[in-house]
C-alpha positions in Angstrom: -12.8 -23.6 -4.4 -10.6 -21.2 -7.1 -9.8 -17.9 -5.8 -8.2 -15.3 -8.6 -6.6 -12.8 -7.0 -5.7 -9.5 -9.1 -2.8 -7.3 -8.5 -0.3 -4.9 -10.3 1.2 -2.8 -7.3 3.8 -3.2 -4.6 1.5 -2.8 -1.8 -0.8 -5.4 -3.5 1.9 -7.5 -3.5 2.3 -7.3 0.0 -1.4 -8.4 0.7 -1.1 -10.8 -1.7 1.4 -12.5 0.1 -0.4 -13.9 3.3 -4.1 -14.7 1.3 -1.9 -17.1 -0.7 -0.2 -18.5 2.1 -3.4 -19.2 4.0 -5.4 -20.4 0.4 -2.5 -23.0 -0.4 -2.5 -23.8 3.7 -6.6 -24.2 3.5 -6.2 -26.7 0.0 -8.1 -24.0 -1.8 -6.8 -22.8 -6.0 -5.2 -19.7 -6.1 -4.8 -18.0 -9.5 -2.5 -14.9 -9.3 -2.7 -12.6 -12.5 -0.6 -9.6 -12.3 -1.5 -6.4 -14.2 1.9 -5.2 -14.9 0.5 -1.5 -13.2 3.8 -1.5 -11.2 7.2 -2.7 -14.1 9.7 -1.9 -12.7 11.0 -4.9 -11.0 12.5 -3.5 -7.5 8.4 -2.5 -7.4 7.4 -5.9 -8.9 9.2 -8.8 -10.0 11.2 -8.9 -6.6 8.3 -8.7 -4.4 7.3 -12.3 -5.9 10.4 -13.5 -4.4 11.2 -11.7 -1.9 7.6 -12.6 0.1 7.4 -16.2 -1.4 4.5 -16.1 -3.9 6.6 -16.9 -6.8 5.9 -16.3 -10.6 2.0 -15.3 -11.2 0.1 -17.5 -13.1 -1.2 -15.0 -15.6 0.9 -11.5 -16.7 -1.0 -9.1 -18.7 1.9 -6.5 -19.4 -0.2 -3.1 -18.7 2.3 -0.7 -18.2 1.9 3.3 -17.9 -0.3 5.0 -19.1 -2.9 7.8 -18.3 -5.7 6.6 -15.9 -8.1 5.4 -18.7 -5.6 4.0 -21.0 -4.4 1.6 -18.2 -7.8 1.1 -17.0 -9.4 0.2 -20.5 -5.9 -2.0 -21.0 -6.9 -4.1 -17.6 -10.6 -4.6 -18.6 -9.6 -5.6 -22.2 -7.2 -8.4 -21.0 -9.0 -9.8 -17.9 -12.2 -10.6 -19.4 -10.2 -13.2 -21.6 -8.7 -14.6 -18.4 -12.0 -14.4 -16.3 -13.3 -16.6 -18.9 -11.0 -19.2 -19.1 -10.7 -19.7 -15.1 -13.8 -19.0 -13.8 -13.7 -18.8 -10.5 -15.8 -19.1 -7.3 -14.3 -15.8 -6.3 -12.4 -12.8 -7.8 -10.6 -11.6 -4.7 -9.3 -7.8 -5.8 -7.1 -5.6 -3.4 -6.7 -1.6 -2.0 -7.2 1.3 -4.7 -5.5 1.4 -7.6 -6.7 1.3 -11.4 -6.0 -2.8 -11.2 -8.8 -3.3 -8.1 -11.6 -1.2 -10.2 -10.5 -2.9 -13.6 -10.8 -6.3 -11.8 -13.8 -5.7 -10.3 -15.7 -4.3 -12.9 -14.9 -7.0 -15.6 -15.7 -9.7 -12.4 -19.3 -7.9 -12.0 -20.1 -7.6 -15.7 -19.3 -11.5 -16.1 -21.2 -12.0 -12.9 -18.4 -13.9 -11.2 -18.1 -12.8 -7.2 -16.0 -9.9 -6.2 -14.3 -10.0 -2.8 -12.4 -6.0 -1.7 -9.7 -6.6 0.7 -8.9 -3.4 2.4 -12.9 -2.8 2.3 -14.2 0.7 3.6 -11.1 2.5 3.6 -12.3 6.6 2.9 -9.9 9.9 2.4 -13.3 11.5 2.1 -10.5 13.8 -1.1 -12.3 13.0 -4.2 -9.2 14.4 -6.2 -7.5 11.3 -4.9 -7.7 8.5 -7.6 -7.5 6.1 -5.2 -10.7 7.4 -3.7 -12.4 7.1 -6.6 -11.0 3.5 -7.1 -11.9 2.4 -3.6 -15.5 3.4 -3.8 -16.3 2.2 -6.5 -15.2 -0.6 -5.6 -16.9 -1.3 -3.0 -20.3 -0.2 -4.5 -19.5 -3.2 -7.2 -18.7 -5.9 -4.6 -20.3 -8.8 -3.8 -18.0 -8.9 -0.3 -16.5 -6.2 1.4 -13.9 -7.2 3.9 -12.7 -4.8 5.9 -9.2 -4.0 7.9 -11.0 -1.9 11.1 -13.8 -0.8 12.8 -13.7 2.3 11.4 -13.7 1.1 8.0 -16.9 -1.6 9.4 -18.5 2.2 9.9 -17.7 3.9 6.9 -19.4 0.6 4.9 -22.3 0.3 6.8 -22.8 4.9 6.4 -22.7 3.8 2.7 -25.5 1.3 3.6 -23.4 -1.6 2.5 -23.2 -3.2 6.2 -25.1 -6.5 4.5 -22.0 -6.9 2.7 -19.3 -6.2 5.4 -16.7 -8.4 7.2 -14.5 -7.3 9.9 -11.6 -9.6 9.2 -8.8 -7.3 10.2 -5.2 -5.7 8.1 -3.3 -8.4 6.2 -0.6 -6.1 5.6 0.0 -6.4 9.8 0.4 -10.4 9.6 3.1 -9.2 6.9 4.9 -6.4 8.6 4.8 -9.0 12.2 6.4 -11.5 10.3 8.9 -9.6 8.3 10.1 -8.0 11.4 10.6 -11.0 13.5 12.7 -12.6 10.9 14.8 -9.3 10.7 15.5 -9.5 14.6 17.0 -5.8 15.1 19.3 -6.5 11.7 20.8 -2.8 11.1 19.7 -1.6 7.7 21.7 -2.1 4.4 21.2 1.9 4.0 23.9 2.3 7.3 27.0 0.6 5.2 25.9 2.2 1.7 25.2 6.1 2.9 27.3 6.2 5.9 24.4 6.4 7.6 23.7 6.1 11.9 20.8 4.1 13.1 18.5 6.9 14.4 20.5 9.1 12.3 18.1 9.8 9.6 14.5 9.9 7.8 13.5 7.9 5.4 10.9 8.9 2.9 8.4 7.9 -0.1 6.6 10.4 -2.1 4.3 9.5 -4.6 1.0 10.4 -4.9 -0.5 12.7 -8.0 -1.1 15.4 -6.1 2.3 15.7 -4.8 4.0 14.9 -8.1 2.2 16.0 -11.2 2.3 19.8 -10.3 6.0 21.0 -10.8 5.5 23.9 -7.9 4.2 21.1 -5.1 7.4 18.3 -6.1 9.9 21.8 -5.6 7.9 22.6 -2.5 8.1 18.5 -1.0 11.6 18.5 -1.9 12.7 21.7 -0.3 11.0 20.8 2.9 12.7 17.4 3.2 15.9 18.9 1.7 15.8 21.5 5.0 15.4 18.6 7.5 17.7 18.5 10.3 18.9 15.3 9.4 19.4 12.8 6.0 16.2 12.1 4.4 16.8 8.9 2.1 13.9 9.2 -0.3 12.7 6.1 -2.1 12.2 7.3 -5.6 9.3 5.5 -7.2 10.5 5.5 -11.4 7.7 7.7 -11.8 8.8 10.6 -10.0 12.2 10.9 -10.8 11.3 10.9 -14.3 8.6 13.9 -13.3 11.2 15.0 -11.3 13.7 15.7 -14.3 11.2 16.5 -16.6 10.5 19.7 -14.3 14.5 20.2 -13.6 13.6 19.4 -9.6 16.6 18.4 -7.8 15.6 15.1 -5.5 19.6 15.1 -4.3 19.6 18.4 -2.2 20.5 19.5 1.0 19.8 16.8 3.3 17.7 15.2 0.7 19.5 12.0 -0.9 17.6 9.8 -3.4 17.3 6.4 -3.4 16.2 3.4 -5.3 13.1 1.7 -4.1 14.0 -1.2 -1.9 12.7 -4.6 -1.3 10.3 -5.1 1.2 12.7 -6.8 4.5 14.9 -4.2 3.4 12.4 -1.4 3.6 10.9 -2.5 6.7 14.8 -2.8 8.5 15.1 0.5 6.8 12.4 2.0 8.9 13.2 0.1 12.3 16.7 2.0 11.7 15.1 5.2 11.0 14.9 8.8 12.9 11.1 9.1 11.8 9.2 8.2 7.9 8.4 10.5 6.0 5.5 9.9 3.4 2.5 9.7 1.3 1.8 6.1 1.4 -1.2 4.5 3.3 0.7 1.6 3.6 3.8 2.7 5.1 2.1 5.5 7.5 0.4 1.7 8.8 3.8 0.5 9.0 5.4 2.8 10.6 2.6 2.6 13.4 3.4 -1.0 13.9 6.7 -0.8 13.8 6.0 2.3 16.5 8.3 4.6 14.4 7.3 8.3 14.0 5.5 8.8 11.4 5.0 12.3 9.1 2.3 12.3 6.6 2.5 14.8 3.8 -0.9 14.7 3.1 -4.1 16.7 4.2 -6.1 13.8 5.7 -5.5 10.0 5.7 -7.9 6.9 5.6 -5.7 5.3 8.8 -7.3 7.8 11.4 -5.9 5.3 14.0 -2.3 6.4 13.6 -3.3 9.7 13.6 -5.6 9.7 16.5 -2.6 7.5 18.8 -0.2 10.1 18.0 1.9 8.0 16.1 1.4 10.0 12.8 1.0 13.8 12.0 -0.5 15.2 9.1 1.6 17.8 7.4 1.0 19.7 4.1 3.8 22.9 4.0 7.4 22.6 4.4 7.2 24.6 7.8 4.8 21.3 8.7 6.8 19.1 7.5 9.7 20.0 9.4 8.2 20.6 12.8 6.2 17.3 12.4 9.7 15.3 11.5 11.4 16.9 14.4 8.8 16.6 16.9 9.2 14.2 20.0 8.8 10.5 20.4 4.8 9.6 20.6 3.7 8.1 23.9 4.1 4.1 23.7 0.9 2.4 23.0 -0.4 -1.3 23.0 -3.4 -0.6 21.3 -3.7 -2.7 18.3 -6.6 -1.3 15.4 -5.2 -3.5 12.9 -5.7 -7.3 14.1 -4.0 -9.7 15.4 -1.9 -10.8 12.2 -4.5 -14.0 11.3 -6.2 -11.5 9.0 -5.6 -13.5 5.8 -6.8 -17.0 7.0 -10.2 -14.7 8.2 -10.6 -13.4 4.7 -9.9 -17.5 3.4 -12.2 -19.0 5.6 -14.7 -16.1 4.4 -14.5 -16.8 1.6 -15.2 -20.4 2.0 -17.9 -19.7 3.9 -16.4 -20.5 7.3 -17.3 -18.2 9.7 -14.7 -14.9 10.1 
C-alpha cells in the first residue's frame, strides 16, 4: 500500500509525525509532499527534524499569498505529483488551504481521500479553516475523526457511512514529547529571566485577530496588561502585520518571541502560569498537559476543554485578563482524545484492518 500524505503547516507536521511512524512500523509507502504553506523554517524545516520525519519526498515551494493564490498554487503542483505516485490513499490533514488543495486535486483524479482530524466544526463561517474543514470532509472518501463529538458532527452532516472514530494523533505526540522532557525547565527561564509558574505564554494568529489593525491593538493591550510576563510566539506573519499597522508586540508585560520548536514549546508550556491563544492545537495541548488554558476566540471546535474547565473562552481584554488570572481548574482523568495509539488506528484503517 502507498500512502501520500500532504502537508504545509506546523501543526500538520505534528500529525504527520506519528502516521509515519506507524506507516514505516506497519511496512506500508509513505510519500510526504510538503506545500511550502508554512516557510519559515522555525515553523517548517525544523519540525522535520525535530519529530524525526526527515526531508519530504516532494517540496512544492507555495509560499504566501492570498487564500486563492496559494490555493490555485497547491492544485497546480499536486496534480503533477498525484500523477506520478499514484497512490492507494491521499491521506490530507486539519484545515488549512493545503488539506482542501490536496483533497480536491485527490477527488478530481479519483484517487482516495482520507481527513485526519475529521468532523472538527467552529460552526464561524468567517473562519477559513471552517470553510477548509468542511469541505473537506464533503470531498472525502474517509473521514477519520479525533472524538465523539466530532463522530456526531459527521454523522448531523449525514456523512456517518464514511466516519471512523480513531482518536487525536496530536495526543500520541504531546504523550511522547512530554515523557522524553521529564519536568526539563524551559529554555525561556535562562533566556528572559523568567520563573517557572512565573508567566504566560501565548500564540496569536488567526485572521480575525490579525488582519484588522484595531483587534491586533486590542489582543496586544490585553496581554500587555496581564499580571504577569506573557512571552508571545510571533508567527512571521503577524509581526510583519504587526509593523505594518505600528502595533507594538513588546509592551507592558507583553514580550515577543520567536516561534519555538515543538519539545521546546511543549517544556515551554509545562513551565508556564497559564497559555494564552488562538490555536486549536495548543488549547488541546494545554488540556493534556493540564495547564490553564485562555482561548481568545468566540467558540472553539475542542468543546471538551472547554466543557472540563480546563479552557475559557475570552474575546475582550477585560476577558482576557480575568480568564488568565483565574484559579487552577479541578484535576480531571477524563481522557476525550485517545489513548495515544491514534496513528496506528488511522494505518490499520487505512489498510483495511479493523480501527
Amino acid at each position: 500500500m502507498k500512502i501520500v500524505s500532504v502537508v504545509g503547516a506546523r501543526p500538520q507536521f505534528v500529525k504527520l509525525a506519528p502516521i509515519h511512524k506507524a506507516a514505516l512500523a506497519a511496512g506500508v509507502e509513505h510519500v510526504i509532499v510538503h506545500t511550502g504553506q508554512h516557510y519559515d523554517p522555525m515553523l517548517s524545516d525544523v519540525f522535520f527534524d525535530d519529530l524525526g520525519i526527515g526531508a519530504p519526498d516532494v517540496h512544492l515551494g507555495v509560499g504566501s499569498g492570498s487564500h486563492g493564490v496559494q490555493t490555485g498554487a497547491m492544485l497546480a503542483a499536486l496534480d503533477a505529483v498525484f500523477d506520478e505516485h499514484r497512490p492507494d490513499w491521499v491521506l490530507v490533514y486539519g484545515d488549512t488551504n493545503s488539506t482542501v488543495a490536496a483533497a480536491l486535486s485527490a477527488v478530481k483524479m479519483h484517487i482516495p481521500v482520507a481527513h485526519l482530524e475529521a468532523g472538527l466544526r467552529s460552526f464561524n463561517r468567517r473562519m477559513p479553516e471552517e470553510h477548509n474543514r468542511v469541505m473537506t470532509d464533503h470531498a472525502a472518501d474517509l473521514l477519520l475523526a479525533p472524538t465523539q463529538v466530532a463522530v456526531d458532527h459527521l454523522a448531523d452532516e449525514g456523512l456517518a457511512s464514511r466516519s471512523v472514530l480513531v482518536g487525536d494523533v496530536m495526543t500520541d505526540v504531546l504523550l511522547e514529547v512530554r515523557d522524553e522532557l521529564a519536568g526539563a525547565p524551559s529554555i525561556l527561564l535562562d533566556e528572559l529571566g523568567l520563573s517557572a509558574g512565573g508567566y504566560y505564554l501565548a500564540t496569536i494568529h488567526r485572521a480575525e485577530n490579525t488582519d484588522d489593525p484595531s483587534r491586533l491593538a486590542e489582543v496586544a493591550a490585553g496581554l500587555a496588561a496581564l499580571d504577569k510576563p506573557v512571552v508571545l510566539l510571533a508567527h512571521p506573519r503577524v509581526v510583519a502585520k504587526a509593523a505594518a499597522h505600528g502595533i507594538e508586540l513588546t509592551q507592558g508585560s507583553l514580550v515577543a518571541h520567536a516561534p519555538l520548536a515543538y519539545a521546546d514549546l511543549i517544556a515551554a508550556a509545562l513551565s508556564s502560569a497559564g497559555v494564552v491563544t488562538d490555536s486549536g492545537g495548543l488549547q488541546k495541548e494545554a488540556f493534556l498537559l493540564r495547564v490553564p488554558c485562555t482561548t481568545v476566540r468566540t467558540e472553539t471546535e475542542w468543546v471538551e476543554t472547554v466543557e472540563l474547565g480546563w479552557n475559557v473562552l475570552a474575546n475582550t481584554a477585560a476577558e482576557i485578563a480575568a480568564a488568565a488570572t483565574r484559579p487552577r481548574p479541578t484535576d480531571t482523568e477524563a481522557a476525550p482524545y485517545g489513548d495515544g495509539h491514534a496513528a496506528q488506528r488511522v494505518v490499520e484503517v487505512l489498510a483495511g484492518g479493523a480501527a
